[in-house]
C-alpha positions in Angstrom: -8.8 -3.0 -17.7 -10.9 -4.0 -14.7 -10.6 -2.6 -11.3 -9.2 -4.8 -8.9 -11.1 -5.3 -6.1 -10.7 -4.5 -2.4 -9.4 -7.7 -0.3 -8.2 -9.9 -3.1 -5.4 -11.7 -2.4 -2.0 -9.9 -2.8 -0.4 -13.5 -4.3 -3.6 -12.5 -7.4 -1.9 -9.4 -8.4 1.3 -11.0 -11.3 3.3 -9.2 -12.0 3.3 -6.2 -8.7 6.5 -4.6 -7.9 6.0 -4.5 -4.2 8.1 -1.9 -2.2 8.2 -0.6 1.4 9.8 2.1 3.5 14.2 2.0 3.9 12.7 3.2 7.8 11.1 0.0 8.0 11.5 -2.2 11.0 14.1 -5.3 11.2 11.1 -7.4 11.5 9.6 -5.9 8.5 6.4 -4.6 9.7 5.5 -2.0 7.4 2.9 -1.2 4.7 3.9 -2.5 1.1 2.6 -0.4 -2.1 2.7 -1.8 -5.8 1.9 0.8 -8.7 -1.1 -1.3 -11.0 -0.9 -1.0 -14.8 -3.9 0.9 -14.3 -2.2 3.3 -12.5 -4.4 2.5 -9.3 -1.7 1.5 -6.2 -2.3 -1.7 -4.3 -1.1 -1.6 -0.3 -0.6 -4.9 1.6 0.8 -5.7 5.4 4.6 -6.8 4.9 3.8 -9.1 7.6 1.2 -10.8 5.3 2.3 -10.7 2.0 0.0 -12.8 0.6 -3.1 -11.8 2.6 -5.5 -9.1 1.0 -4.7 -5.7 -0.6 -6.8 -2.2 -0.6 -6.6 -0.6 -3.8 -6.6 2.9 -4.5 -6.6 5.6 -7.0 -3.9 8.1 -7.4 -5.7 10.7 -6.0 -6.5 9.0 -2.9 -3.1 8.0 -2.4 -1.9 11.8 -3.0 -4.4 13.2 -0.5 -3.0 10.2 2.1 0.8 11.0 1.4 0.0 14.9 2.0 -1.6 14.2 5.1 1.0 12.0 6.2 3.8 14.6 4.9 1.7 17.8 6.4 1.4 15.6 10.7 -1.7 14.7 10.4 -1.7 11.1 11.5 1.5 11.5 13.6 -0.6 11.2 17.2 -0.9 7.1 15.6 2.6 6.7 16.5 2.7 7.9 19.8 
């Protein structure tokens, strides 16, 4: 299987099981992440669902989620 691409449009990707945060906003700004067949996960802006995605591999996605998990980004939200 090929690797998608960085910045292809979200609407490309058939077939994605997009899902985001229950602590989501009630406008739905939030960060959307689709597992790929691949096993790679694709993350788009909920407020542009069909703009572009970044795609990652599971390890960087582990390494982000234990970061985020362990405080290390929480001084982006103050």
């Amino acid at each position: 299987m090929e690797r998608l691409a960085n910045g292809i449009p979200a609407s490309s990707i058939t077939g994605a099981n997009w899902i985001k945060s229950a602590l989501s906003n009630a406008q739905g700004a939030c960060v959307e992440l689709a597992k790929l067949p691949d096993g790679e996960v694709a993350m788009r802006n909920s407020r542009h669902p069909e703009g572009p995605v970044l795609v990652y591999t599971q390890a960087e996605i582990a390494a982000f989620v234990a970061g985020a998990k362990s405080g290390e980004f929480d001084h982006m939200t103050a």
